[in-house]
Structure formats: structure tokens, C-alpha cells
C-alpha positions in Angstrom: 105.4 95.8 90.2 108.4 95.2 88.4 111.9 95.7 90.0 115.4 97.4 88.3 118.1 97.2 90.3 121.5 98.9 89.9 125.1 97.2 90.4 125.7 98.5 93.8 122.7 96.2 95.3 123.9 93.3 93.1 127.1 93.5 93.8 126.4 93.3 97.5 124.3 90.2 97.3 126.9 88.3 94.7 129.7 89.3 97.0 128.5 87.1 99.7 127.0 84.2 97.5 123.4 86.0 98.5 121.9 86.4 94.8 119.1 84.0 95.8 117.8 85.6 98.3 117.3 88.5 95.6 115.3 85.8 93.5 113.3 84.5 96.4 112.2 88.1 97.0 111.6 89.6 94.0 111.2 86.3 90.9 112.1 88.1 88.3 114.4 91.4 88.7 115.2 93.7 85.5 119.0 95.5 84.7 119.9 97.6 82.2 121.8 97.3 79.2 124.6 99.7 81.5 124.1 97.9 84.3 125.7 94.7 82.6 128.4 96.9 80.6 129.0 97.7 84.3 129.1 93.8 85.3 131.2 93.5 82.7 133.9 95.8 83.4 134.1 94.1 87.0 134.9 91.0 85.6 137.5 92.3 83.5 138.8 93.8 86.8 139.1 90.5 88.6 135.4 91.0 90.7 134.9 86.7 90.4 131.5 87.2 92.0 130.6 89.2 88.9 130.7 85.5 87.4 127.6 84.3 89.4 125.6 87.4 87.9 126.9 86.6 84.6 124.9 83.1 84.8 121.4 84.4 85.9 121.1 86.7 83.2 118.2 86.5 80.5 118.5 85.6 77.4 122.3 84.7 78.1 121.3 82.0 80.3 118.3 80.2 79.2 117.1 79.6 83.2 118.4 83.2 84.1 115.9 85.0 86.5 117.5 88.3 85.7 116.3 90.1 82.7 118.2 92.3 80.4 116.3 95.7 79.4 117.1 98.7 77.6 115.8 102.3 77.8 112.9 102.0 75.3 111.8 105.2 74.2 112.6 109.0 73.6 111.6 110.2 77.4 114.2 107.6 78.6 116.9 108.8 77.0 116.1 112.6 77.8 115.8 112.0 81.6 118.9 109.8 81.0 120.7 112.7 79.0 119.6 115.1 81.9 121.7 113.4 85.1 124.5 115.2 86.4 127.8 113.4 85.7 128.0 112.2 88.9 125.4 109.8 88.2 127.1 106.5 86.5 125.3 105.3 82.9 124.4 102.3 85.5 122.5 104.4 88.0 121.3 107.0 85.2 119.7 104.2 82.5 118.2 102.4 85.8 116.7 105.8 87.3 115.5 106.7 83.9 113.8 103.1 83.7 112.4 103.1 86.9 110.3 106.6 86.3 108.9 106.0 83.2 107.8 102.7 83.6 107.2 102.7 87.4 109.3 100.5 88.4 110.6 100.0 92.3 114.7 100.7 92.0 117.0 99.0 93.9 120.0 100.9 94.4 122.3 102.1 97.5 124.1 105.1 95.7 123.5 108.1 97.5 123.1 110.2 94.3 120.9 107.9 92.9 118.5 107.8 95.7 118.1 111.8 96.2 117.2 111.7 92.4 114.5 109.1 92.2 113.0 110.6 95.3 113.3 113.9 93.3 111.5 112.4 91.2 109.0 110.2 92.7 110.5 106.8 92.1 109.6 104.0 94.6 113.2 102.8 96.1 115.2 100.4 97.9 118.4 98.9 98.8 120.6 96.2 100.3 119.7 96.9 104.0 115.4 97.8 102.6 115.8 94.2 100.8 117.7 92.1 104.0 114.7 93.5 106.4 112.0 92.4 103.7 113.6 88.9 104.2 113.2 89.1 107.7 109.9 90.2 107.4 109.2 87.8 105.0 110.5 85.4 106.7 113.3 84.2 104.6 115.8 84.6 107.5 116.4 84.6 110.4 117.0 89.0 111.9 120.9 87.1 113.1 121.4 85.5 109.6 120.6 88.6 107.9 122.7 90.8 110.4 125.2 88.2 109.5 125.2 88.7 106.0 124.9 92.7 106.3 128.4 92.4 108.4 129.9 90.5 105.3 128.5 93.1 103.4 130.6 95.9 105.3 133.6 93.4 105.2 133.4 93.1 101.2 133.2 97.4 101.5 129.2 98.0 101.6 129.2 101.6 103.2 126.6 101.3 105.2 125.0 103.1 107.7 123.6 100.8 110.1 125.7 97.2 111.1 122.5 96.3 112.8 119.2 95.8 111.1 117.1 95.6 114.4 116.4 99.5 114.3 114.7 98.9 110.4 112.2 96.3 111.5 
């Protein structure tokens, strides 16, 4: 199944030098066009981790393991139309993606995540993706805990700061 994720997961993971861990999990993830408008603006804001995204992204980086995509088709852009406001173009385009095509979303905004369950869209987030690793056994439960609590430091709201009660 192929995997969309939104900037909030992303920028968790680049925040803490952790993109890698996305790739070793997933091979290939998928953002949308406003996803990296989004990227883009947080550069231009001073975000330097934004700069490691920047360089894993297909086709502007020839190696890059994360692939730029576009809403593709008439349903697309009505479900995208259809979000409330409070839903950025990020989260919207991603959402819209995900349903049509059946794609897992990775996303941590709140808004985000009661709409794709809403509408039947397979989800996950920073904390869903640290326990897969520790399931998968890409990490250790501490080094993951670890990297959760930098996480919270860079200003992940999340609502565990443990991930033992997931697993």
C-alpha cells in the first residue's frame, strides 16, 4: 500500500535528524504538491531541518526516496474543495489523496485524523510510526522513547511521553 504523509509527521522526524527511519519503514513515501509549498514556507521561515526534506525529494533529487504527487482527478479536487477551513491545503490535498487512491496517511493533526476516519482512510502518525520501529525492530522501545521526548522538546504535542502503553 502506498503511504502520503502530511508535514506535521515530517516535520517531526526531520526535527530530530529521524527522516531515515521514515525510509526504512515505509521505501518510498508520497507528499503532495501542498505539502512541499508547505516545506517551502518553513524554509523561508528559518525551519533548517526543512533542508534535509528538501534533498530526499523526487524528481528534485535524483536518489530522493520521497515522491512528489498531485491530486489527479475531478473527485480529488471536490473532496479537497469540501474541507472545512480549518483543514490546511497540506492536510486537505493529502486527505483527499489518501481516499481516493487508498492510500495509508500519515498525519498527527487532530482535524485531519477525525476526517479520514470520517471517511474511512487508513491512518497513522509520529507515535503509530516510532512503535512500528519497535515492533519492527528498528529500535530499541528506550531509543524510540528517546527520540519521542525530542519530539516533545522540538514542540510535538503529544499525548503520550512514553510509548510502552502502544506496544
Amino acid at each position: 500500500m502506498s503511504t502520503i504523509v502530511n508535514t506535521t509527521v515530517i516535520s517531526n522526524f526531520a526535527s530530530i535528524g529521524q527522516l531515515e527511519l521514515l525510509r526504512r519503514l515505509y521505501g518510498k513515501l508520497y507528499i503532495s504538491v501542498e505539502v512541499y509549498e508547505e516545506i517551502q514556507m518553513g524554509l523561508e521561515e528559518g525551519y533548517l531541518f526543512y533542508i534535509a526534506v528538501d534533498q530526499q525529494i523526487s524528481p528534485i533529487s535524483k536518489a530522493g526516496w520521497i515522491h512528489l504527487t498531485s491530486m489527479a482527478n475531478e473527485q480529488e479536487f471536490r473532496l479537497f474543495g469540501e474541507f472545512p477551513a480549518r483543514l490546511h491545503r497540506g492536510e486537505a490535498s493529502s486527505l483527499a489523496i489518501a481516499h481516493h487512491r487508498r492510500w495509508l496517511l500519515l498525519t498527527d493533526d487532530l482535524d485531519a485524523r477525525a476526517a479520514a476516519t470520517r471517511l474511512g482512510v487508513r491512518i497513522s502518525g509520529s507515535l503509530g510510526c516510532l512503535v512500528l520501529a519497535v515492533e519492527r525492530k528498528l529500535c530499541s522501545l528506550e531509543q524510540a522513547n528517546s527520540w519521542l521526548n525530542q519530539m516533545i522538546r522540538e514542540g510535538y504535542r503529544a499525548p503520550v511521553n512514553d510509548l510502552t502503553s502502544l506496544l
